[in-house]
C-alpha positions in Angstrom: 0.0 0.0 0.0 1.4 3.3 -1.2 2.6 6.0 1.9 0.5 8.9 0.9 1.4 12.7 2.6 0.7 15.8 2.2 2.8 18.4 3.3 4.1 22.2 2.2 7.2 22.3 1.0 9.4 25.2 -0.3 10.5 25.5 -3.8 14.3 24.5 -2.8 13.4 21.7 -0.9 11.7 20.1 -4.4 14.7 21.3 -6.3 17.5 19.9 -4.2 17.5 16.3 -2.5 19.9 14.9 0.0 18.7 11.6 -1.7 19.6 13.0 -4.9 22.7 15.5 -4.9 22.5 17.1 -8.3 18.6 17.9 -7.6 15.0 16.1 -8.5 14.0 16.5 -11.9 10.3 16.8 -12.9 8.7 14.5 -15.2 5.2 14.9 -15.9 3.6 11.7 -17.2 2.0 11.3 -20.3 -1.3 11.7 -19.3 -0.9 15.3 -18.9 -2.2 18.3 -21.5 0.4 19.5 -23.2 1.2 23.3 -22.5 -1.5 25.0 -23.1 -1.1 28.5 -21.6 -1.8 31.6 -23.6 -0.1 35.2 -23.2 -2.9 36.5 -21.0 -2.5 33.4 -18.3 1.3 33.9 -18.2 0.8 37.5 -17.5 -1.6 37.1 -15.0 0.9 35.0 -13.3 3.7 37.8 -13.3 1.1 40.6 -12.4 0.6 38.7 -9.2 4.1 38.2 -8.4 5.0 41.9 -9.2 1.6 42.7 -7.1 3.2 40.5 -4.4 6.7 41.9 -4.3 5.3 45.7 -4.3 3.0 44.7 -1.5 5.8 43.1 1.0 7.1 46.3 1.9 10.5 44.5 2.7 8.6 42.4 5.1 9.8 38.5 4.9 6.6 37.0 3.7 6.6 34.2 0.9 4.7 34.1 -2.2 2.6 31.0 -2.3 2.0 29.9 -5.5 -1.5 28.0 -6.1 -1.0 24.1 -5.2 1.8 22.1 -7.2 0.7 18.3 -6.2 3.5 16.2 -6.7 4.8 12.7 -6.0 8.2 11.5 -5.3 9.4 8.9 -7.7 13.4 7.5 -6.7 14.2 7.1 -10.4 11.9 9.7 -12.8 12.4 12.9 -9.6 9.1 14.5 -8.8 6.3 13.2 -10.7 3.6 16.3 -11.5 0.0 15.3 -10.9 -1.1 18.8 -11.0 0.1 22.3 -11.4 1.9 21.6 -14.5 1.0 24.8 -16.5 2.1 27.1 -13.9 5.5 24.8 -13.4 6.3 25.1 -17.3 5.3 28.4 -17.2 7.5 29.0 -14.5 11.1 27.1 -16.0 10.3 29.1 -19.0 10.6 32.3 -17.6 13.6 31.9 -15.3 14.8 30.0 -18.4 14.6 33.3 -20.3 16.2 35.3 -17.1 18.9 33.1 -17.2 20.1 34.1 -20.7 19.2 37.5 -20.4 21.8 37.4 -17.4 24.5 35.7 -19.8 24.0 38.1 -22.4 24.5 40.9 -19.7 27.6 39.6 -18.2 29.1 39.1 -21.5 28.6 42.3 -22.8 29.9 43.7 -19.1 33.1 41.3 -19.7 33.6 42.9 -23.7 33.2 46.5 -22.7 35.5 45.6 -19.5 38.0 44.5 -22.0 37.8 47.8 -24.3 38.3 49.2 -21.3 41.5 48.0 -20.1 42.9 47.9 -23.3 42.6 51.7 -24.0 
């Protein structure tokens, strides 16, 4: 009979595993829509984390996304029962932070290097 939980958990602890050094990965199983979000969901969800972040005031609070159900799988990571959209939708944008970081850092290294050279 399967152990079945539920619990809150933060983001990190789903990202990063003691069981599983490099991090969990998510797999969501076939029986899942494919990504179906359009523009108007995606910025709904940044309006509310922009509405968040100006509300805080530089209090600690956390953001609580709407419910991620997940189950723990040893070989596949985090298996996603639901919440799928918002997690895609999610990795996409820090995917597109990510580069945009890159693309600063190089162009702060080239103009660095014009620098010292002149």
């Amino acid at each position: 009979m399967a152990n079945n939980s539920m619990g809150t958990k933060k983001v990190e602890e789903l990202l990063v595993s003691k069981s599983m050094p490099l991090g969990m990965q998510f797999y969501v199983p076939n029986y899942q829509r494919g990504y179906r979000w359009k523009e108007s969901q995606v910025q709904q969800l940044l309006n509310d984390i922009k509405e968040f972040d100006y509300e805080k005031n530089n209090e600690k609070k956390f953001y609580c996304l709407q419910p991620l159900v997940v189950t723990e799988d040893k070989e596949n990571g985090w298996v996603v029962i639901d919440g799928q959209q918002r997690l895609t939708t999610l990795f996409i944008i820090l995917t597109c932070i990510e580069k945009m970081l890159y693309i600063v850092a190089q162009l702060s290294r080239q103009k660095s290097k014009i620098f010292i050279m002149n």
